[in-house]
Biopython code that builds the backbone (N, CA, C, O; Angstrom):
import numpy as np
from Bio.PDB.StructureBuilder import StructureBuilder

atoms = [
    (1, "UNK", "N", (0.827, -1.184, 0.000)),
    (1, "UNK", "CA", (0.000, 0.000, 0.000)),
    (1, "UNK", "C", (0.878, 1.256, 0.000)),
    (1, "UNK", "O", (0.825, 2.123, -0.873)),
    (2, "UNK", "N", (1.598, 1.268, 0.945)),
    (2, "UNK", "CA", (2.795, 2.268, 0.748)),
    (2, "UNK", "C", (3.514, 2.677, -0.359)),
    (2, "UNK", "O", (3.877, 3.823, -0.626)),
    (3, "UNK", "N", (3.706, 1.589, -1.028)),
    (3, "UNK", "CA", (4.371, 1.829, -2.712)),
    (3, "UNK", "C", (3.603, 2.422, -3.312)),
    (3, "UNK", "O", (3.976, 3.484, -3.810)),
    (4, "UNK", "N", (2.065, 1.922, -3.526)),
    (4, "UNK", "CA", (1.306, 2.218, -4.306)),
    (4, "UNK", "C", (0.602, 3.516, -4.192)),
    (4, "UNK", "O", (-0.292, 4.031, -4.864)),
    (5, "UNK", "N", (1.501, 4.032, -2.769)),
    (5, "UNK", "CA", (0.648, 6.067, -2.410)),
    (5, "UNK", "C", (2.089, 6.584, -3.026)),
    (5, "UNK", "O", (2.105, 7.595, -3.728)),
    (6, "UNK", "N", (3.255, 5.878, -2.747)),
    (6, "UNK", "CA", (4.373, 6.805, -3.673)),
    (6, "UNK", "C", (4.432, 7.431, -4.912)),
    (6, "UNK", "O", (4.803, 8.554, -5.255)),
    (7, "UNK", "N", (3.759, 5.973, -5.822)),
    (7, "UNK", "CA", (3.809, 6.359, -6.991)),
    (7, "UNK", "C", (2.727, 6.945, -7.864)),
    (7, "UNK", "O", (2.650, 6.921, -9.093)),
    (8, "UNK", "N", (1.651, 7.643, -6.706)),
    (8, "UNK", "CA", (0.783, 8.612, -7.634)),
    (8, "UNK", "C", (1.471, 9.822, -7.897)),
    (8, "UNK", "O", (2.423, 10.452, -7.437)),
    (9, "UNK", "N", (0.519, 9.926, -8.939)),
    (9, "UNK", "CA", (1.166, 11.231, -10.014)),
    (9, "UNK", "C", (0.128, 12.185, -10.130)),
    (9, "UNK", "O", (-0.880, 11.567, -9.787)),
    (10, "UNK", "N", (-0.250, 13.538, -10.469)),
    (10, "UNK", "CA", (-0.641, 14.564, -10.616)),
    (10, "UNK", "C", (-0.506, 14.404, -12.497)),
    (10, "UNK", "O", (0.463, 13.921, -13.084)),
    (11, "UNK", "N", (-1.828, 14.987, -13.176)),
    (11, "UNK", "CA", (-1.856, 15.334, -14.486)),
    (11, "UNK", "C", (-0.915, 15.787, -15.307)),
    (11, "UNK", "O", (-1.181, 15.922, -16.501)),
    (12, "UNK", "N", (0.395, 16.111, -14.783)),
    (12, "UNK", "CA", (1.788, 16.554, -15.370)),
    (12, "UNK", "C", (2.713, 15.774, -15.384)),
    (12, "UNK", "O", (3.838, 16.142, -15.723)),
    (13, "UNK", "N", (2.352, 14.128, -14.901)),
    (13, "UNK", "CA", (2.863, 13.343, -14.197)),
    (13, "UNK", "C", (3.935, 13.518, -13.451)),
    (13, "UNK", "O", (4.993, 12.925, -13.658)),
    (14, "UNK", "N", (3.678, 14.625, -12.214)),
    (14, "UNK", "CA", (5.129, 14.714, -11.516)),
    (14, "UNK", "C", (4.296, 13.796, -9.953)),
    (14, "UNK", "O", (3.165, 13.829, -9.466)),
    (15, "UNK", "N", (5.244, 13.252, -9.700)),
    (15, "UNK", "CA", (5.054, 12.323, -8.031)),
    (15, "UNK", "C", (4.457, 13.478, -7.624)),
    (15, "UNK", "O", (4.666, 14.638, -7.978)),
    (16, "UNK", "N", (3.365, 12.828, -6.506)),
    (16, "UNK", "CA", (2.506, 14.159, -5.584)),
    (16, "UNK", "C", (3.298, 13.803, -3.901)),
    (16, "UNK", "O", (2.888, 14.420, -2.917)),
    (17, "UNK", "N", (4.272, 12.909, -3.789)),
    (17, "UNK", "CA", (5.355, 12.763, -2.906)),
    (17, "UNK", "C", (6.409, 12.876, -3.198)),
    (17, "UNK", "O", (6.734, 13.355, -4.285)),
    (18, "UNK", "N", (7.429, 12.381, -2.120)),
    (18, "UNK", "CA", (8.915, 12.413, -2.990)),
    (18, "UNK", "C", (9.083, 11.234, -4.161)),
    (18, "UNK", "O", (10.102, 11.026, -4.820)),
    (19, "UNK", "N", (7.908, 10.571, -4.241)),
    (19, "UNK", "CA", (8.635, 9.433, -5.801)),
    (19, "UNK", "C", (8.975, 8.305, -4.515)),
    (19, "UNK", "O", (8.874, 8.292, -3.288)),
    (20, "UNK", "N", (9.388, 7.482, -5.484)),
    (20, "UNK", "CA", (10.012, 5.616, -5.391)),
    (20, "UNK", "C", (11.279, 6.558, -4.933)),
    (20, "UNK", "O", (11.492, 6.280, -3.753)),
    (21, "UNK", "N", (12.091, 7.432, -5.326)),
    (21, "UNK", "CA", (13.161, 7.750, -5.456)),
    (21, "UNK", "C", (13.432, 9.210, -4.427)),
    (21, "UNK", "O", (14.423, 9.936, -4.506)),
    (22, "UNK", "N", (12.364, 9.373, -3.554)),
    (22, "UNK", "CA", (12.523, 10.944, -3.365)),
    (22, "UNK", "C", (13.345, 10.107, -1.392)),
    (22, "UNK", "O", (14.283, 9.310, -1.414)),
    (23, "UNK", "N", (12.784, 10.507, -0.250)),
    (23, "UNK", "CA", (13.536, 10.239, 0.950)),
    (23, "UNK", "C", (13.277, 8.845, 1.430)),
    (23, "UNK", "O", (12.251, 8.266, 1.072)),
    (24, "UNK", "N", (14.110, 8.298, 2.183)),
    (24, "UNK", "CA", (13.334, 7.256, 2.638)),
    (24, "UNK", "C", (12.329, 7.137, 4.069)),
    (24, "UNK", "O", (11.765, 6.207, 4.647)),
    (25, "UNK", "N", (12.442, 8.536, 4.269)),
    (25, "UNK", "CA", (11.624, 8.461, 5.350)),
    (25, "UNK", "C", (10.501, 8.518, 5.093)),
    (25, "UNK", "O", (10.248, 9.370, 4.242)),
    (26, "UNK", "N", (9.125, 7.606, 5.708)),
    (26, "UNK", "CA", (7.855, 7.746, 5.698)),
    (26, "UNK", "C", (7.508, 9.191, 5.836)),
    (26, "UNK", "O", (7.824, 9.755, 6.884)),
    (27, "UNK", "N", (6.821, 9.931, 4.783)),
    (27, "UNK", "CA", (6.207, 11.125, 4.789)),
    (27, "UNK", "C", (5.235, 11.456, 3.457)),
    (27, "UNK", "O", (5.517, 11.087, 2.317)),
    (28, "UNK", "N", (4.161, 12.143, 3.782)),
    (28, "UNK", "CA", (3.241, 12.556, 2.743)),
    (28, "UNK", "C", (3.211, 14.142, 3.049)),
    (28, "UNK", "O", (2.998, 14.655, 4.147)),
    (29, "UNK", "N", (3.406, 14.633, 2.139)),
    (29, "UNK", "CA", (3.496, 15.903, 2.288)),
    (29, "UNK", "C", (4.431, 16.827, 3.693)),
    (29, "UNK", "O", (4.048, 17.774, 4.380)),
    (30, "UNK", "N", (5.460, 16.234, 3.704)),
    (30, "UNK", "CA", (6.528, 16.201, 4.917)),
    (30, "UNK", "C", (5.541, 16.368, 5.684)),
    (30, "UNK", "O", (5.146, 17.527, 5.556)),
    (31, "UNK", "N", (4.817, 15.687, 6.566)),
    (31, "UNK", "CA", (3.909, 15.275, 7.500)),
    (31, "UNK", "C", (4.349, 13.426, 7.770)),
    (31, "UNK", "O", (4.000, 12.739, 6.810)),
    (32, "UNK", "N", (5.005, 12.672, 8.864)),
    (32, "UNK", "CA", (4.909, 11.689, 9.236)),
    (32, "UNK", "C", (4.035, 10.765, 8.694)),
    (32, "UNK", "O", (2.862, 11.056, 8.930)),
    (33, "UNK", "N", (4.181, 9.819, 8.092)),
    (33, "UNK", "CA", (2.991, 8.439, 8.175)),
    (33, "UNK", "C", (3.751, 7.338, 9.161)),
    (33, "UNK", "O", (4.964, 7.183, 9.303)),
    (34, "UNK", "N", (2.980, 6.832, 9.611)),
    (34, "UNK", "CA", (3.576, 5.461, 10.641)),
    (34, "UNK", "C", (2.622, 4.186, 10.373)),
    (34, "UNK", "O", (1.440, 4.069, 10.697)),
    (35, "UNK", "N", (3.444, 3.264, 9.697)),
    (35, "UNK", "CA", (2.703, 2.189, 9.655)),
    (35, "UNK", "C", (2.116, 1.881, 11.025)),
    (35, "UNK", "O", (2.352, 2.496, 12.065)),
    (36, "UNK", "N", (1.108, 0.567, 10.821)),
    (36, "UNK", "CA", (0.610, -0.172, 12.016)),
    (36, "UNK", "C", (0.000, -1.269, 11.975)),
    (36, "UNK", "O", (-1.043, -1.326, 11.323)),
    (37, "UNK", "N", (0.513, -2.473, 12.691)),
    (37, "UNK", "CA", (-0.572, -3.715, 12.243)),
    (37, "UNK", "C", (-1.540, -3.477, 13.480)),
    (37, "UNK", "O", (-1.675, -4.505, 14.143)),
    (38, "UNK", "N", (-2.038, -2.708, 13.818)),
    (38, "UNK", "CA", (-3.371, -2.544, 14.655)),
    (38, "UNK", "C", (-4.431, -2.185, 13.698)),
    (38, "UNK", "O", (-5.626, -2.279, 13.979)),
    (39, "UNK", "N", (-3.994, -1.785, 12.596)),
    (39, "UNK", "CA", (-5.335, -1.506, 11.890)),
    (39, "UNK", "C", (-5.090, -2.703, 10.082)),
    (39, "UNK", "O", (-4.157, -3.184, 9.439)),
    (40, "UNK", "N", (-6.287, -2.660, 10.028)),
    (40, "UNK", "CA", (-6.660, -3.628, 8.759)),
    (40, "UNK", "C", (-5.807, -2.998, 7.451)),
    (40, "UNK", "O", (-5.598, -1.790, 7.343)),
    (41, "UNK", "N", (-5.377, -3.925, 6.543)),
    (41, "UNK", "CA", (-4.899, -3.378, 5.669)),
    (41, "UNK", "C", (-5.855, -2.794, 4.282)),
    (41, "UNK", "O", (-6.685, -3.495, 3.703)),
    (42, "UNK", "N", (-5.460, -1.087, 3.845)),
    (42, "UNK", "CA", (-6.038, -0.159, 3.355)),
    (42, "UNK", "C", (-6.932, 0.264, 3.804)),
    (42, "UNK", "O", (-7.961, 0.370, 3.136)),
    (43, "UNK", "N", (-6.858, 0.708, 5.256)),
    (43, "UNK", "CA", (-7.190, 1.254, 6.133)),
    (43, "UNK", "C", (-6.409, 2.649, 6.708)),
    (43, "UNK", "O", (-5.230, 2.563, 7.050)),
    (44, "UNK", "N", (-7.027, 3.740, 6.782)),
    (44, "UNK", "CA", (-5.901, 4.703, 7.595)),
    (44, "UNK", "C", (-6.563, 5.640, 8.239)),
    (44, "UNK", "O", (-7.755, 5.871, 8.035)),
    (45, "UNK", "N", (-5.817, 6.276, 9.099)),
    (45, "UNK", "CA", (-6.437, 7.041, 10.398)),
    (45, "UNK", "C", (-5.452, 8.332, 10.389)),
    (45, "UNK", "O", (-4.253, 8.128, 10.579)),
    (46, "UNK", "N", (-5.980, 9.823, 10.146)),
    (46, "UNK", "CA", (-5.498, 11.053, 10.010)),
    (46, "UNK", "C", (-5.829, 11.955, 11.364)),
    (46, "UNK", "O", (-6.920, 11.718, 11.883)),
    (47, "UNK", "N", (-5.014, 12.942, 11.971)),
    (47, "UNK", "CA", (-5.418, 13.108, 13.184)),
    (47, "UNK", "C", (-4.692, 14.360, 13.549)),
    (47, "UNK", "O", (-3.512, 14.478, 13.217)),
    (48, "UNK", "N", (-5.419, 15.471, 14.325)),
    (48, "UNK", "CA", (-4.374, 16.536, 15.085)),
    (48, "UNK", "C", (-4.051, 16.098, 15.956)),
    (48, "UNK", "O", (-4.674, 16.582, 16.901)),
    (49, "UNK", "N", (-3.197, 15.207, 16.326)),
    (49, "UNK", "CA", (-2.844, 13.912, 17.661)),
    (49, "UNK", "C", (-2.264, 14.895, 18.808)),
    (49, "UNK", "O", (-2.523, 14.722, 19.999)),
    (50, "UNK", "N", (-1.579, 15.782, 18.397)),
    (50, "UNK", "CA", (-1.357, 16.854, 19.720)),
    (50, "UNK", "C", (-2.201, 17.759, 20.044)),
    (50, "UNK", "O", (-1.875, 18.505, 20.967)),
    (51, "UNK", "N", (-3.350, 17.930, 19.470)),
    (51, "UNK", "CA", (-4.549, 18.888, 19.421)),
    (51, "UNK", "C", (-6.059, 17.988, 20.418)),
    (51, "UNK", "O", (-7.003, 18.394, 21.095)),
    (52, "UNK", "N", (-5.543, 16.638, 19.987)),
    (52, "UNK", "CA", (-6.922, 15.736, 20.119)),
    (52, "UNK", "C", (-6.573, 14.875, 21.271)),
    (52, "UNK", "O", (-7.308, 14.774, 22.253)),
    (53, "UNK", "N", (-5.765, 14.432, 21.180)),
    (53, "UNK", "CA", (-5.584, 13.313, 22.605)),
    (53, "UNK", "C", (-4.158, 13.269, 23.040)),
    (53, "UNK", "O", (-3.266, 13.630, 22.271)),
    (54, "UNK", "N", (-3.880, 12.785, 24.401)),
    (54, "UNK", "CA", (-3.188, 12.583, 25.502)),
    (54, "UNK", "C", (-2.997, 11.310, 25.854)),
    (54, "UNK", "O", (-3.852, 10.507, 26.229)),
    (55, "UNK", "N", (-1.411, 11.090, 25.674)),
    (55, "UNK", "CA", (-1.111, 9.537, 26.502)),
    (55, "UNK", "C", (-0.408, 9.927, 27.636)),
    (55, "UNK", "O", (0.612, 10.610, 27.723)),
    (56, "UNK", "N", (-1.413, 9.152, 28.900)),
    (56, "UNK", "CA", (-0.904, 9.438, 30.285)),
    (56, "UNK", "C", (0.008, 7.991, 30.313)),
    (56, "UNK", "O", (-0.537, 6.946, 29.955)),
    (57, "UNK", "N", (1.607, 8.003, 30.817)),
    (57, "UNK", "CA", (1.950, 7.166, 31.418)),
    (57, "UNK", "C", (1.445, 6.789, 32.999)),
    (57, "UNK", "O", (1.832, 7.417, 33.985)),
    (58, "UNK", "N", (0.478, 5.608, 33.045)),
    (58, "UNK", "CA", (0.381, 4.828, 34.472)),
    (58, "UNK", "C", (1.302, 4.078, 35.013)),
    (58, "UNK", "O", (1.387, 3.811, 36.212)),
    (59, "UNK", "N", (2.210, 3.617, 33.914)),
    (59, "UNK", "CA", (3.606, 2.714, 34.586)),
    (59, "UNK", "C", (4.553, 3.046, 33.803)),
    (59, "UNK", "O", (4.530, 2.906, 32.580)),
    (60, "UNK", "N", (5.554, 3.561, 34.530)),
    (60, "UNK", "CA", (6.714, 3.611, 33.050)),
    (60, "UNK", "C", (7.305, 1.885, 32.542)),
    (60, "UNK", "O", (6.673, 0.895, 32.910)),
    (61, "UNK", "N", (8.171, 1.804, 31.948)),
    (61, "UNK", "CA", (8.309, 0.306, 31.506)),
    (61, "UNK", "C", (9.110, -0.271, 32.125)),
    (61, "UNK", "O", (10.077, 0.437, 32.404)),
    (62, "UNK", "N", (9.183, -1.792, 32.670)),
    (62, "UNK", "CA", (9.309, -2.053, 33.394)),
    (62, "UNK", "C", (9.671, -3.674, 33.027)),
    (62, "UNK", "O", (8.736, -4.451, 32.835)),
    (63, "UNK", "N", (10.654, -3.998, 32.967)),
    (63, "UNK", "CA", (11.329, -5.671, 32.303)),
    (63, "UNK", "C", (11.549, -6.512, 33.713)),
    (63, "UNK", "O", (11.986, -5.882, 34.676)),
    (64, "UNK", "N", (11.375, -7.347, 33.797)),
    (64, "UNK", "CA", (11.854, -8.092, 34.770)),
    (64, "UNK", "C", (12.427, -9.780, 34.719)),
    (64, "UNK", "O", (11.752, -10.773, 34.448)),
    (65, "UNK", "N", (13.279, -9.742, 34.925)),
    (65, "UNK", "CA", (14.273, -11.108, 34.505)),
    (65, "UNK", "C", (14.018, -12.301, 35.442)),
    (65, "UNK", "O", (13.985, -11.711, 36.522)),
    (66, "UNK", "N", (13.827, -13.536, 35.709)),
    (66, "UNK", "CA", (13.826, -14.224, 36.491)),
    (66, "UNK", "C", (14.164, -15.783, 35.675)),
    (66, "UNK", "O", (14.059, -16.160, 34.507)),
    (67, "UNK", "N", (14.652, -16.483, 37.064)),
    (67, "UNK", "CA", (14.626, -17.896, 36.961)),
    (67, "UNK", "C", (14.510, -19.039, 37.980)),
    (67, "UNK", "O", (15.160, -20.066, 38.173)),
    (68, "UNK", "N", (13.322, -18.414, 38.620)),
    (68, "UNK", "CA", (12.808, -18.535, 39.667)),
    (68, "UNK", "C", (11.399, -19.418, 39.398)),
    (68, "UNK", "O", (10.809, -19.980, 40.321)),
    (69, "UNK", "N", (10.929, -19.457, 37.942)),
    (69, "UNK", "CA", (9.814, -20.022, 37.600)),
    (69, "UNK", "C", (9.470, -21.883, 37.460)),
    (69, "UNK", "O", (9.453, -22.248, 36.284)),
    (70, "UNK", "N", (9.305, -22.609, 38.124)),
    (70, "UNK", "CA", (9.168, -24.078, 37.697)),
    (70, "UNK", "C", (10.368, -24.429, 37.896)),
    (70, "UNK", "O", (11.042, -23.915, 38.789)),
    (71, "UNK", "N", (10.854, -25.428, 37.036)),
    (71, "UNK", "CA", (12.181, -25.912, 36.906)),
    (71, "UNK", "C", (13.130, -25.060, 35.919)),
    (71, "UNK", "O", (14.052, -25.631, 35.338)),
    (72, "UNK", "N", (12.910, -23.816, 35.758)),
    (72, "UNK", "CA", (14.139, -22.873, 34.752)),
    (72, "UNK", "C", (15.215, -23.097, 35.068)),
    (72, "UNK", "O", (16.054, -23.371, 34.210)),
    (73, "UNK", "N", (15.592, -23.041, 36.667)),
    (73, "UNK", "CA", (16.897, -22.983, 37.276)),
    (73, "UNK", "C", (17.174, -24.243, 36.856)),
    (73, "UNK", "O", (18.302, -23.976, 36.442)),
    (74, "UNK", "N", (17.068, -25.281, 36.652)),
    (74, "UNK", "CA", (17.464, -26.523, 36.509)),
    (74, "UNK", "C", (17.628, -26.702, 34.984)),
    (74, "UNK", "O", (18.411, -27.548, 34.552)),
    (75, "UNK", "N", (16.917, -25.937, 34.186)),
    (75, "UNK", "CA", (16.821, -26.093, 33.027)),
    (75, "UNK", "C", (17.559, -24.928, 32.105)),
    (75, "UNK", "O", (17.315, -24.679, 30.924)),
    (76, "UNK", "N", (18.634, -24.214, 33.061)),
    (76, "UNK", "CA", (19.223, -22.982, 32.271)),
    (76, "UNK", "C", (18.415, -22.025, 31.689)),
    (76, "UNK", "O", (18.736, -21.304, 30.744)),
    (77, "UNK", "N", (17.210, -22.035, 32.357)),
    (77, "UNK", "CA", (16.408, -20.738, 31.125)),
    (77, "UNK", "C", (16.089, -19.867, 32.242)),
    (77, "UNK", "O", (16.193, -20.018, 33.460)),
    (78, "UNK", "N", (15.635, -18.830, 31.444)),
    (78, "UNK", "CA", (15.061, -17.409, 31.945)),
    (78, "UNK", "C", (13.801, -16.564, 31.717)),
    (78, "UNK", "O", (13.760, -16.184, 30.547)),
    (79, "UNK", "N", (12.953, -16.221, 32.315)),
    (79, "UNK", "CA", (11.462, -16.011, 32.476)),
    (79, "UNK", "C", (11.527, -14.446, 32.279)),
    (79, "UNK", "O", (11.738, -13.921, 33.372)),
    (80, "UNK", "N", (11.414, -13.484, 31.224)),
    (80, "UNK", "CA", (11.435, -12.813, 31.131)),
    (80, "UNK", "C", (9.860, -11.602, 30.890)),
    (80, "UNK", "O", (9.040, -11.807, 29.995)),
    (81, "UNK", "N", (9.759, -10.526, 31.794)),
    (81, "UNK", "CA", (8.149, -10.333, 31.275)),
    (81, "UNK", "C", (8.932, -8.439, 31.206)),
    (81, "UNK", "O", (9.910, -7.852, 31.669)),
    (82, "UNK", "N", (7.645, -8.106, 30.257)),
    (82, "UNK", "CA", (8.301, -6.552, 29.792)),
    (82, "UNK", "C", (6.641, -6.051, 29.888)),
    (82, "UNK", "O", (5.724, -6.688, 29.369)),
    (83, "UNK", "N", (6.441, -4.566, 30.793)),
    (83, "UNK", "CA", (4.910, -4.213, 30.548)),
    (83, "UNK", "C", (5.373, -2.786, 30.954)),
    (83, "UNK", "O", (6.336, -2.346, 31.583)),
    (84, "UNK", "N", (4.220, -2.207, 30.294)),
    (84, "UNK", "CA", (3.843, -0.605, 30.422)),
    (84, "UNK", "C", (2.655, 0.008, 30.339)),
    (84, "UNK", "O", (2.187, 0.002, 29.201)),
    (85, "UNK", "N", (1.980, 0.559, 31.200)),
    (85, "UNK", "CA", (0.404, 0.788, 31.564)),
    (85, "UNK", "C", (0.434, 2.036, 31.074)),
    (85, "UNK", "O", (0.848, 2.969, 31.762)),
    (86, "UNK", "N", (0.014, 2.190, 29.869)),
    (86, "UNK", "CA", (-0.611, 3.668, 29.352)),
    (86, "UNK", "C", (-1.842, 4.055, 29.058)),
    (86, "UNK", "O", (-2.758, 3.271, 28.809)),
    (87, "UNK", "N", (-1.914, 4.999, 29.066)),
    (87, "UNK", "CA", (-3.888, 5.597, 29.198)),
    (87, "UNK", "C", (-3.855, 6.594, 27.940)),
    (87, "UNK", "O", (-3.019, 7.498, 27.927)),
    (88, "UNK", "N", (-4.883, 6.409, 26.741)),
    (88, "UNK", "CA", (-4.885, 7.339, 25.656)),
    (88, "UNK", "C", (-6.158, 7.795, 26.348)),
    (88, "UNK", "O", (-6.965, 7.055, 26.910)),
    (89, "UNK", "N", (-6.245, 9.410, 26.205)),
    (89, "UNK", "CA", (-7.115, 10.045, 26.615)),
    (89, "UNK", "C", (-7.383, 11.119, 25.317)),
    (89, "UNK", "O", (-6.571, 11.993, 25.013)),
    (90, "UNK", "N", (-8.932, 10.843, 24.468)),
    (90, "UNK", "CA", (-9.195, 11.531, 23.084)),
    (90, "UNK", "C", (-10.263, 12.810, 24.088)),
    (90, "UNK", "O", (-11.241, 12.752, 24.833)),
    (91, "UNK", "N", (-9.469, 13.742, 23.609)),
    (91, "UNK", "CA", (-10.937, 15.592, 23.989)),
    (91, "UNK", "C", (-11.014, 15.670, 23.184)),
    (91, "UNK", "O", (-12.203, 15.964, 23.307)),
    (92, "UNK", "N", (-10.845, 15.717, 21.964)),
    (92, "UNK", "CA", (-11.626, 15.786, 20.855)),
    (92, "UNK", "C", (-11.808, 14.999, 19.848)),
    (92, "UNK", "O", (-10.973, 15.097, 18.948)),
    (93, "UNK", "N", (-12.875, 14.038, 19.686)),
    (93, "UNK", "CA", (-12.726, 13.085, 18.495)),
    (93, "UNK", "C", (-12.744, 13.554, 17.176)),
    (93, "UNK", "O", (-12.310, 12.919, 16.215)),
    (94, "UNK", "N", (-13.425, 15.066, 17.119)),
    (94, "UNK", "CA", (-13.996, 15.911, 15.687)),
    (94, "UNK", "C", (-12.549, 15.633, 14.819)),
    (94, "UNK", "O", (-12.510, 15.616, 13.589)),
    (95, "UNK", "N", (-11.018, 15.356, 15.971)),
    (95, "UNK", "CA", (-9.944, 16.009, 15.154)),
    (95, "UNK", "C", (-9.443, 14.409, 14.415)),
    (95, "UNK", "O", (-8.630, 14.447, 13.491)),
    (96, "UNK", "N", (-9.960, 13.129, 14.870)),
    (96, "UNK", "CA", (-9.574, 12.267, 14.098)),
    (96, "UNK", "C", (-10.067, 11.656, 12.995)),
    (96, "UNK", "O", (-11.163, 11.217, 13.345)),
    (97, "UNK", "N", (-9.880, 11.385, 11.880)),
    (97, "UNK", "CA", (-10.474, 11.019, 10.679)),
    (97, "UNK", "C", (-10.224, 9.451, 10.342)),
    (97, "UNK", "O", (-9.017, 9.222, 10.265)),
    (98, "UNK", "N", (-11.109, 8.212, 10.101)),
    (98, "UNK", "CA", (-10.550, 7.220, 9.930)),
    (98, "UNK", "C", (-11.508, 6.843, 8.458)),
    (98, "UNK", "O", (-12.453, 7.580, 8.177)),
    (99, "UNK", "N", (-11.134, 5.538, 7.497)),
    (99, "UNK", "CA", (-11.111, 5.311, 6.530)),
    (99, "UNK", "C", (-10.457, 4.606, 5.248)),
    (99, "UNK", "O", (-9.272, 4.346, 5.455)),
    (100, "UNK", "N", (-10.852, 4.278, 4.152)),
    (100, "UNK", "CA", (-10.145, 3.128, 3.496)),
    (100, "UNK", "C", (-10.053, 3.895, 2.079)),
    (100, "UNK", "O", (-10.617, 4.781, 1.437)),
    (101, "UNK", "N", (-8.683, 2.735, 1.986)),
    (101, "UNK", "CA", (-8.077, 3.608, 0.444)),
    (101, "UNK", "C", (-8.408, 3.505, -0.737)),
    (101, "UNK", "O", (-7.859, 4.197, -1.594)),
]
sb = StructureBuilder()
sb.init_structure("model")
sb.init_model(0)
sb.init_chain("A")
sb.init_seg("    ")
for serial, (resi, resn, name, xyz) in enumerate(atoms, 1):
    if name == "N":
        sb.init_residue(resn, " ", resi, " ")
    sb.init_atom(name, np.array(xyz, "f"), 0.0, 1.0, " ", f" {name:<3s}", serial, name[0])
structure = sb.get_structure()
């Protein structure tokens, strides 16, 4: 899907992005795109994300190593768990736009 937004063209056929060939950074109109497998493919979601919503950290992140679980210690392994409690908070939904390509 990504390829296929690069290589539109405008009636003069000039790229309406940087081209196959222009940066490699994800951008449409030097504005960020960020892939995501949270959403379906040709699917996309446009947004004043600093205008519209707030992510509160509830836990900062937090890894914890062990080998303390069952027989690990006996078995050379290691029980590893990684978590982070965040809260998206939307005040304005008017500012997000979602939709298919």
């Amino acid at each position: 899907m990504w390829r296929d937004m690069l290589g539109i063209k405008d009636g003069d056929e000039r790229y309406l992005s940087g081209g196959p060939f222009g940066t490699t950074a994800a951008q449409i109109w030097d504005l960020p795109a960020i892939g995501s497998n949270a959403m379906a493919d040709g699917e996309f979601l446009v947004g004043a994300f600093e205008d519209g919503a707030t992510i509160f950290d509830r836990l900062e992140a937090e890894v914890l190593v062990s080998s303390e679980n069952d027989d690990d210690f006996e078995r050379n392994l290691f029980s590893i768990r990684a978590e982070q409690r965040l809260a998206l908070a939307v005040f304005r939904p008017d500012s997000f736009v979602t939709g298919q390509f």
